[in-house]
C-alpha positions as CSV (number, residue, x, y, z in Angstrom):
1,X,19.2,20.3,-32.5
2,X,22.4,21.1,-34.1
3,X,23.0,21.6,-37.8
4,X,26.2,19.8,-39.5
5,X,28.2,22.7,-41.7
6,X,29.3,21.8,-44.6
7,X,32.6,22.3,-43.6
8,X,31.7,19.9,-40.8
9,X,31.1,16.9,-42.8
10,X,34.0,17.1,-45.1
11,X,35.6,17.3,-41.6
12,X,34.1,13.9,-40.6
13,X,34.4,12.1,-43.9
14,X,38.4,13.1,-44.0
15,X,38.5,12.2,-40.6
16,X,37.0,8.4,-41.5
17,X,39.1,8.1,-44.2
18,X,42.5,9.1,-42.7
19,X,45.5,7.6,-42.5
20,X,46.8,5.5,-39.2
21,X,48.9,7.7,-38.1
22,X,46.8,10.3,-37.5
23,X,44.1,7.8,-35.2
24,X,43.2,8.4,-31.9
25,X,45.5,7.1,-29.3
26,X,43.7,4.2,-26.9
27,X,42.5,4.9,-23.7
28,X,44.9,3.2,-21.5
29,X,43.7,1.2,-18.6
30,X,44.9,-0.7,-16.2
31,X,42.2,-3.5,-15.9
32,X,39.1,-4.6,-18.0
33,X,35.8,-3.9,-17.1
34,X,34.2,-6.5,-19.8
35,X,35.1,-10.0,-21.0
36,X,33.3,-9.6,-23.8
37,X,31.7,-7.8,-26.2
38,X,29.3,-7.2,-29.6
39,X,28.6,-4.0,-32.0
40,X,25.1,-4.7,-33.0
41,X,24.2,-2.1,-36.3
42,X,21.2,-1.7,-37.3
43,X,21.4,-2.6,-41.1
44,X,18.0,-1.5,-41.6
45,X,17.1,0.8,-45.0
46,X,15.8,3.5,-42.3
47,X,20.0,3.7,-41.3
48,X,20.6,4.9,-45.1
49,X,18.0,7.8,-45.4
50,X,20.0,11.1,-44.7
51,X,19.5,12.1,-40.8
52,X,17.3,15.0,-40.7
53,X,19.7,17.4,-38.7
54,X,23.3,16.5,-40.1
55,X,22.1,16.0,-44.1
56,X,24.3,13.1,-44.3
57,X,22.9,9.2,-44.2
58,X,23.2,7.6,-41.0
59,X,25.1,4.5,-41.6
60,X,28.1,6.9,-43.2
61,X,27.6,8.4,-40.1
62,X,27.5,5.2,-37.9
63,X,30.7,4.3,-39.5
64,X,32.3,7.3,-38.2
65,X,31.9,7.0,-35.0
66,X,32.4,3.9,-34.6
67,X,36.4,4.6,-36.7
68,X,36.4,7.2,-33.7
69,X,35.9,4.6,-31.0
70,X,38.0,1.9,-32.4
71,X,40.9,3.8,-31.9
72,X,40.8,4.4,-28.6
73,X,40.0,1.0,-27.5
74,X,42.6,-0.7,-25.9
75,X,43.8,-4.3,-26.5
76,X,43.0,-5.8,-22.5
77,X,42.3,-9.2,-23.7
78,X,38.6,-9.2,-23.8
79,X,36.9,-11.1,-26.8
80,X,34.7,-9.0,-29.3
81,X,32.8,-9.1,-32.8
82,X,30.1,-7.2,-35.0
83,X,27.2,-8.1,-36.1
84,X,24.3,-6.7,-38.0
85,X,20.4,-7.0,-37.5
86,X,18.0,-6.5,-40.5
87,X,19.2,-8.4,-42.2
88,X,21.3,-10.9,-39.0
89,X,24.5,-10.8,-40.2
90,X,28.3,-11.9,-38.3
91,X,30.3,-9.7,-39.7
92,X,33.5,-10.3,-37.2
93,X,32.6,-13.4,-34.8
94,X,34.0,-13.3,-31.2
95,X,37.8,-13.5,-31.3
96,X,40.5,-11.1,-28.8
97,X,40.5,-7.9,-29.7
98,X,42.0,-6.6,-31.8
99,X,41.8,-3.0,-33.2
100,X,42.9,-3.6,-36.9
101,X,41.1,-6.5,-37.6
102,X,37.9,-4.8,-36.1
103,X,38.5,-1.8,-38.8
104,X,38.6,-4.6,-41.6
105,X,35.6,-5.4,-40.3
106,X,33.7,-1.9,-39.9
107,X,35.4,-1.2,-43.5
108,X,33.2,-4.5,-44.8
109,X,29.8,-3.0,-44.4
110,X,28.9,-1.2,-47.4
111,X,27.1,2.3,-46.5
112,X,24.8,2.3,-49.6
113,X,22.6,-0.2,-50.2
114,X,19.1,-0.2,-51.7
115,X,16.2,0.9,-49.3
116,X,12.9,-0.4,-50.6
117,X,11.4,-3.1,-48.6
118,X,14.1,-3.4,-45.9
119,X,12.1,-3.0,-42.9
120,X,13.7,-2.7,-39.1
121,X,12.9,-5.8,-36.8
122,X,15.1,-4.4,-34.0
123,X,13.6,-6.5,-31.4
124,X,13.5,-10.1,-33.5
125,X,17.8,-9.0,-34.3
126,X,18.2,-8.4,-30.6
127,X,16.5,-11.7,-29.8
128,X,18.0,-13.6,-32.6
129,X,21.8,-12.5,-31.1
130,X,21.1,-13.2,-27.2
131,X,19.7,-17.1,-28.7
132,X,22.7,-17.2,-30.9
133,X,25.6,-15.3,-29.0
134,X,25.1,-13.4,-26.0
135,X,23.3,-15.9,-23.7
136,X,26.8,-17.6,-24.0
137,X,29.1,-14.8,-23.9
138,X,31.7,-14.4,-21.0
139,X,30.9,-12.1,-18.2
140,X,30.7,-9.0,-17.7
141,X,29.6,-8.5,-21.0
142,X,28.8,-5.4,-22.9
143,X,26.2,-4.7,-26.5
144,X,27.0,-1.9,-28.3
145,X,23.8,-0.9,-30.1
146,X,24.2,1.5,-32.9
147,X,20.8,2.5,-33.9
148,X,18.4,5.1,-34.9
149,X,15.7,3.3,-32.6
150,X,13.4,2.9,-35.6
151,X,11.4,-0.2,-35.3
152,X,8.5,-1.2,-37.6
153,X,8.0,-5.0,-37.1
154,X,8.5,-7.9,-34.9
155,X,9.1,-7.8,-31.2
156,X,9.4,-5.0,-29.0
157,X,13.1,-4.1,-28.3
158,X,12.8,-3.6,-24.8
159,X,11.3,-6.7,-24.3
160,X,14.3,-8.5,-26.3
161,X,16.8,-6.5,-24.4
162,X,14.6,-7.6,-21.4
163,X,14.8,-11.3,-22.2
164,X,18.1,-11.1,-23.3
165,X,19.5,-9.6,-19.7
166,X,17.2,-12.2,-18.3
167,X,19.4,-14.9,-20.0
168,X,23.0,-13.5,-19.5
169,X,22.5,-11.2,-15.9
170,X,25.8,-9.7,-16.4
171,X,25.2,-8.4,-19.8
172,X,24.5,-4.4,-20.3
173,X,23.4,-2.6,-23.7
174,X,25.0,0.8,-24.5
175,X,23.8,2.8,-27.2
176,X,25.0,4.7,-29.6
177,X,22.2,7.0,-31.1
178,X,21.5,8.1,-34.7
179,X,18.1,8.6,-34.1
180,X,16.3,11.7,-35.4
181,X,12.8,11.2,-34.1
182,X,11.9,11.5,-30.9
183,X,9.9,8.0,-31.5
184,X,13.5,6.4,-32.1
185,X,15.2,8.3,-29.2
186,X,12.8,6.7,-27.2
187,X,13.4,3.2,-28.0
188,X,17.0,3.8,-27.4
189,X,16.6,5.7,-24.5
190,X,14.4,2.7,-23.2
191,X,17.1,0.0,-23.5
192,X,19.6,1.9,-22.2
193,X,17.4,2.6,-18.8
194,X,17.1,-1.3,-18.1
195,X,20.9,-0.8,-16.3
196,X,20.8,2.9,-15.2
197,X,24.4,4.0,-13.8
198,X,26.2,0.4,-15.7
199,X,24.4,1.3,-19.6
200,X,25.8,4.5,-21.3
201,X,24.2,6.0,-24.3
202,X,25.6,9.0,-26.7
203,X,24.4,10.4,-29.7
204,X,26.8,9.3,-32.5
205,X,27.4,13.4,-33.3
206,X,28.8,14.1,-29.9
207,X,31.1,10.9,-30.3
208,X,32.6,12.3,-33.8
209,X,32.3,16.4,-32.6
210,X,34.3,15.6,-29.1
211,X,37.1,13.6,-28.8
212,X,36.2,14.1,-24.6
213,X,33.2,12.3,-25.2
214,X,34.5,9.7,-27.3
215,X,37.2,8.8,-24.5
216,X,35.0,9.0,-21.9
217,X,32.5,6.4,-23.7
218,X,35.5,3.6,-24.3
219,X,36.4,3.9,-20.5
220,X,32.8,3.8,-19.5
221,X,32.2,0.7,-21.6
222,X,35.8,-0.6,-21.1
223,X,38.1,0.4,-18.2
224,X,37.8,-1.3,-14.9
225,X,38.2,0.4,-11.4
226,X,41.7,1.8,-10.6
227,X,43.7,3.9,-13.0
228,X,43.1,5.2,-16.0
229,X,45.1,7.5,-18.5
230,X,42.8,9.5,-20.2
231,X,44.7,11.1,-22.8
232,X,48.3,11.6,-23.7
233,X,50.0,14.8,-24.2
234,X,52.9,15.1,-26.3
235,X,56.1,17.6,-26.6
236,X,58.7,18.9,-28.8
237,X,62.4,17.1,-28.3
238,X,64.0,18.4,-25.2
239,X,61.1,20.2,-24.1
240,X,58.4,20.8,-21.5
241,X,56.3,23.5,-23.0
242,X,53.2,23.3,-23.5
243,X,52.4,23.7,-27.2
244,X,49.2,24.6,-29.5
245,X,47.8,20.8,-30.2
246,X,48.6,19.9,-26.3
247,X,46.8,22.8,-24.9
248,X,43.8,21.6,-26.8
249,X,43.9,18.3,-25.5
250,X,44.3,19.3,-22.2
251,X,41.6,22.4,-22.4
252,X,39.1,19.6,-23.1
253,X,40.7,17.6,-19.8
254,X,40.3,20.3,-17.9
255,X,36.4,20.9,-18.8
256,X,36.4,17.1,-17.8
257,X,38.2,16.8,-14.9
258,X,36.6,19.8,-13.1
259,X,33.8,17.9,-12.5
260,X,35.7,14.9,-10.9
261,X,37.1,14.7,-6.9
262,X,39.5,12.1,-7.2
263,X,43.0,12.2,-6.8
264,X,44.8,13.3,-10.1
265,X,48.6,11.9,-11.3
266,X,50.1,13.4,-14.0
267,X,53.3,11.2,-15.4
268,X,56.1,12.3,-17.5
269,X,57.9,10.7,-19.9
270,X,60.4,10.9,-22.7
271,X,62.3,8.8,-25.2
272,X,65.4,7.3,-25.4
273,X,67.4,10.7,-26.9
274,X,69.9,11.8,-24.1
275,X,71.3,10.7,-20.7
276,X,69.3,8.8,-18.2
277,X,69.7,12.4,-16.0
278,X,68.8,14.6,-18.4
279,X,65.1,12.5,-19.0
280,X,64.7,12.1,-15.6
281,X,64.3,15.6,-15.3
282,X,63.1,16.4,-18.1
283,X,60.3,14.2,-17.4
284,X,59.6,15.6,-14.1
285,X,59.5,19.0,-15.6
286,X,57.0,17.8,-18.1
287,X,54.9,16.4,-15.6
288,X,55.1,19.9,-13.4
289,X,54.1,22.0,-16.5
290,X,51.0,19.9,-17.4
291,X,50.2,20.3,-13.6
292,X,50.2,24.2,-13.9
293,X,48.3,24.4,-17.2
294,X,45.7,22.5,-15.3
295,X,45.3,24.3,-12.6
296,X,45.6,27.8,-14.4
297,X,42.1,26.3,-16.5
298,X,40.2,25.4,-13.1
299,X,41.0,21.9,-12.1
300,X,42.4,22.6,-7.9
301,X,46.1,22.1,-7.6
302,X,45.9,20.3,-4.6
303,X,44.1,17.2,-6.4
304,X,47.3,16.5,-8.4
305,X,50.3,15.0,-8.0
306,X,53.3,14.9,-10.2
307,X,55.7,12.2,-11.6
308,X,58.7,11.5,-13.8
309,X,59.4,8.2,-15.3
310,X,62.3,9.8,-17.7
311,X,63.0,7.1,-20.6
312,X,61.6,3.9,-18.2
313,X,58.1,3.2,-19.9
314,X,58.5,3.4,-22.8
315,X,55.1,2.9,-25.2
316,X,56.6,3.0,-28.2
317,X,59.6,1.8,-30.3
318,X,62.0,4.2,-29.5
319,X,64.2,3.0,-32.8
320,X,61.8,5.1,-34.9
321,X,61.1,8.9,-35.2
322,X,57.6,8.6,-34.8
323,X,58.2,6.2,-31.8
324,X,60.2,8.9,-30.1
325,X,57.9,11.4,-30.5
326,X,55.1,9.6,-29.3
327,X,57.2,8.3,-26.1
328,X,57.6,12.4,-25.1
329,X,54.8,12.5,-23.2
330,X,52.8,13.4,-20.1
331,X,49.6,11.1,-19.2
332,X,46.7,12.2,-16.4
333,X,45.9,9.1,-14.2
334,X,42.7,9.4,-12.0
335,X,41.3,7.4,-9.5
C-alpha cells in the first residue's frame, strides 16, 4: 500500500487548513439524486492511533477528506447533518445544505482526544442512528460512513446496516475508508456490498491524493441523471489558451472521460469585460480549444460537442475581480 512522504502530508494539512478561496469548486448538477443525507464518523479511540501506511492519525485524516468533499458539494436543496458514533453524538442535525455551516461543523470535532477505554460499537452507533434518524429521513437517502471498519463490541455492523435498510428501503451506505487492516476493510467492504452498483466506497487517501476521485464520489453520492459539469476550467482575460493549472485539470478529465461513451458538451463562458460580440466568440473559441486538448489526450472528437454562452450565465458576481475570473470558463457536460 502506498506510503505518505513527508512532503505529502504537509501537503494535506496545508490543504485542510487553507483559505476559501483556494477550495474546490462544486460539482454542478442539474438534479439531486438524494433528499437527504448523514456523515456518520467513527469517533472511536481506534480513529486517533496513526494509520499504519500514511503515519498520520486517522481522524486528522478523516477530516481531510471530508474539507475535500465539502467543497464540491453543491447546494440542490437536499437536507443533511453529521453525526458521530462511539460516543452517539449530533454534531449538525438535518437542516438544507449548506456548505459553510457543514465546515463549522466538521471544524467542531476535535482530532485529539484521549484513547484509553474508548472502544468501537460500530454496529450499536449504526443502529442507534437508523432508530433515531434515518428510519425517518426523506427518500432517497444516502449514509456517509467514515470509518476504519474497526469494531470490538456490540452488534454486528452489517446486521445494523441490514436492519437499518430494512427500515428506510431507499436508504444506501457509502463508505469512506481509513481502515488499515484487512479485518476493518472488510467490515467496510461488507456494508458497502448490501447496494452493489447504488453504494460507493473510496479509501479516504485517494479522496485527498485525486481531485478526479473526489468529484467523481460527490456526483456518485449526489448528482441525479442528466447533466453534469464535472469540473470547470478557467482562462486568462481575453483568452482561449489553454494554460498550465487548466491542462492539469483537464489531463485528469481526460483519464476520466476515456472510459465513458456518452455524449460530451463542452460550454464556454466569459465575464462581463467587453462587447456582447466579442464574448460570444470568445466563448466559442474557448469551448473549441478545450475540445482539441481533449481529443489530442485520447477522449474521440466525435463524442463532443462545442458551445458558447459568451457573458449569459454567469456563476459568479461579475462586479468583482475574482468573480470575473471565475466566470471565464469552459465546463464539460456529459450525459
Amino acid at each position: 500500500m502506498k506510503r505518505f512522504t513527508l512532503m505529502t502530508l504537509l501537503s494535506l494539512m496545508l490543504m485542510a487548513f487553507a483559505a476559501t478561496a483556494m477550495a474546490a469548486q462544486p460539482v454542478n448538477c442539474q438534479s439531486p439524486k438524494v433528499n437527504s443525507f448523514d456523515f456518520l464518523l467513527d469517533y472511536s479511540g481506534s480513529m486517533m492511533l496513526p494509520h499504519k501506511h500514511m503515519a498520520e492519525n486517522k481522524f486528522k485524516l478523516a477530516k481531510i477528506a471530508l474539507r475535500q468533499l465539502n467543497d464540491r458539494i453543491p447546494e440542490l436543496g437536499y437536507t443533511g447533518s453529521i453525526h458521530t458514533f462511539a460516543a452517539d453524538r449530533e454534531i449538525l442535525p438535518q437542516q438544507a445544505y449548506n456548505r459553510a455551516a457543514f465546515q463549522k461543523g466538521f471544524n467542531k470535532l476535535n482530532a485529539t482526544y484521549e484513547v484509553f477505554n474508548r472502544l468501537t460499537p460500530m454496529g450499536n452507533g449504526i443502529q442507534h442512528w437508523s432508530s433515531a434518524l434515518y428510519a425517518g429521513m426523506p427518500t432517497p437517502a444516502a449514509v456517509i460512513l467514515v470509518s476504519d471498519g474497526e469494531n470490538n463490541r456490540g452488534m454486528d455492523p452489517l446486521g445494523a446496516a441490514q436492519a437499518a435498510m430494512a427500515a428506510n428501503p431507499d436508504l444506501t451506505f457509502h463508505v469512506i475508508s481509513l481502515a488499515d487492516t484487512a479485518a476493518g476493510q472488510a467490515v467496510l467492504d461488507s456494508i458497502a456490498n448490501l447496494r452493489p452498483g447504488a453504494s460507493v466506497s473510496v479509501r479516504a487517501e485517494n479522496l485527498i491524493d485525486h481531485e478526479e476521485v473526489a468529484d467523481k464520489f460527490v456526483m456518485d453520492v449526489f448528482c441525479g441523471k442528466g447533466g453534469v459539469v464535472l469540473r470547470s476550467v478557467q482562462f486568462a482575460l481575453g483568452s482561449a489558451v489553454i494554460n498550465h493549472e487548466s491542462a492539469a485539470v483537464l489531463n485528469e478529465l481526460a483519464n476520466m472521460l476515456q472510459g465513458r461513451n456518452s455524449a460530451i458538451t463542452i460550454n464556454g463562458h466569459t465575464c462581463s469585460l467587453g462587447s456582447d460580440a466579442m464574448n460570444q466568440k470568445l466563448s466559442e473559441r474557448r469551448a473549441a480549444s478545450v475540445k482539441t486538448y481533449l481529443a489530442k489526450h485520447g477522449v474521440a472528437a466525435d463524442r463532443m460537442s462545442t458551445r458558447g454562452y459568451g457573458e449569459s450565465m454567469p456563476k459568479f458576481d461579475n462586479s468583482t475581480e475574482e468573480g470575473r475570473r471565475l466566470n471565464r470558463r469552459a465546463e464539460i457536460d456529459f450525459r
